[in-house]
C-alpha positions in Angstrom: -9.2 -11.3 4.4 -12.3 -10.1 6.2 -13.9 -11.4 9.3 -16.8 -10.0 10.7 -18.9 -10.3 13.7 -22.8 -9.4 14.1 -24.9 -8.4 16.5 -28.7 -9.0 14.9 -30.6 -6.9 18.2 -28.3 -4.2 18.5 -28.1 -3.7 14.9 -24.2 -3.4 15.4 -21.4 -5.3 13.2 -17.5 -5.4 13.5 -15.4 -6.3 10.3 -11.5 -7.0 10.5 -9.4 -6.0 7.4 -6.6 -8.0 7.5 -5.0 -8.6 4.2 -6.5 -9.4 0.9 -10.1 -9.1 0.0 -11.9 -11.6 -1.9 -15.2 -11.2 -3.8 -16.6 -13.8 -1.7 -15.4 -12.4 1.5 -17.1 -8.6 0.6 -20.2 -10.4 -0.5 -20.6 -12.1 2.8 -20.7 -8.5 4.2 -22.7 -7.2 1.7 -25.4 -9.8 2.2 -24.9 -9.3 6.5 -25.3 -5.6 6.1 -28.4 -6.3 4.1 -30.1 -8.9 6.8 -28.9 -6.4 9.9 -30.9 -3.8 7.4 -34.1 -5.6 7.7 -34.6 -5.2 11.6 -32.9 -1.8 11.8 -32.8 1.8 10.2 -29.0 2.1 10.5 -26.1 0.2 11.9 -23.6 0.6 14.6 -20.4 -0.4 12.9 -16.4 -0.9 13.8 -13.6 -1.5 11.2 -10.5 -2.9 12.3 -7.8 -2.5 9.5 -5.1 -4.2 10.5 -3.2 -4.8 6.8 -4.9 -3.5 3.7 -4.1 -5.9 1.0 -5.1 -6.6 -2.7 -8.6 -5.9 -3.8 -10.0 -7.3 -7.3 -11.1 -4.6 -9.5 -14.9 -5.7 -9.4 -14.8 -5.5 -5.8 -13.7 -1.8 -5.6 -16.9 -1.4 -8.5 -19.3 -3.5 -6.1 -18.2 -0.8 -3.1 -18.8 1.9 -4.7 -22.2 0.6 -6.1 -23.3 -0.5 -2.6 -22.7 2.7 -1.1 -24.2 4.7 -3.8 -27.2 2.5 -2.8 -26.8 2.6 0.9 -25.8 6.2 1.5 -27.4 6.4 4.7 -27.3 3.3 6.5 -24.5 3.7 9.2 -25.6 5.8 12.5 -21.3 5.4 13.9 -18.4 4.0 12.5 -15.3 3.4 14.6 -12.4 2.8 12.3 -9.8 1.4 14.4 -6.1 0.4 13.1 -2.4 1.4 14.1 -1.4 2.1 10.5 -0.2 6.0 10.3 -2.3 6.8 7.8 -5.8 5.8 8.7 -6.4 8.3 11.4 -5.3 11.2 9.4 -7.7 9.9 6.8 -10.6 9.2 8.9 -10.2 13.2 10.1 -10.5 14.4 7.2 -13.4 12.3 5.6 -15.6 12.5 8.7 -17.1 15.7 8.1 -18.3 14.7 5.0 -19.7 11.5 5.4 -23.5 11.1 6.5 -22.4 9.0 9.6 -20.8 9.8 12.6 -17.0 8.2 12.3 -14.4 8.0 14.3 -10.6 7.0 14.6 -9.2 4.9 17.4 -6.1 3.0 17.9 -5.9 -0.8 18.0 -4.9 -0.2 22.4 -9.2 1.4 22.5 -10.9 -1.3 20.2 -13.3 -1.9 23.3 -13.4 1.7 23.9 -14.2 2.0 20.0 -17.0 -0.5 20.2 -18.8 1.5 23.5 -18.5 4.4 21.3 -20.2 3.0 18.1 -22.7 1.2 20.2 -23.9 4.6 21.3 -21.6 4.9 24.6 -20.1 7.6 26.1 -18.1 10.0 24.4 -14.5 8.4 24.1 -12.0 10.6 22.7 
């Protein structure tokens, strides 16, 4: 399941992983990312992944399409989550992704969402 929260003026947006993803859930995402894209350049972003569960096929497909088509639209991305292998992850992809992201545990969400929102430097 995802949840999601917008900010429209900040340009900012929190998404919570927590389970299965539907089609339906992604696409309400899709289409928030695209409205936040109408006022602003890039987004402010924080993923909570709190359980990663089953994703259709044509939901993977409809990722990787949206990104090749929105390369560039995130100016920070917190990914926040207590699972052991998300950090690690997160570390090693940040360098090559045209965003600035960052790994917090679930204890800093608020610190995580200063951070993305263009606060001070935390951690």
């Amino acid at each position: 399941m995802l949840s999601m929260t917008c900010d429209d003026e900040a340009g900012f947006m929190e998404v919570v992983v927590d389970g299965a993803i539907t089609r339906t859930d992604y696409e309400a995402v899709v289409t928030a990312v695209d409205q936040l894209l109408t006022r602003h350049s890039k987004l402010d972003f924080v993923e909570v992944v709190r359980r990663l569960g089953p994703m259709p096929p044509e939901v993977w497909w409809r990722d990787l399409v949206f990104h090749l088509h929105h390369r560039d639209f995130l100016r920070r991305a917190a990914i926040v989550s207590d699972s052991g292998w998300v950090g690690p992850l997160i570390r090693l992809l940040a360098p090559l992704y045209p965003a600035e992201l960052r790994y917090f545990p679930e204890s800093a969400l608020d610190d995580a969402r200063r951070w993305a929102q263009g606060g001070t430097d935390a951690g």
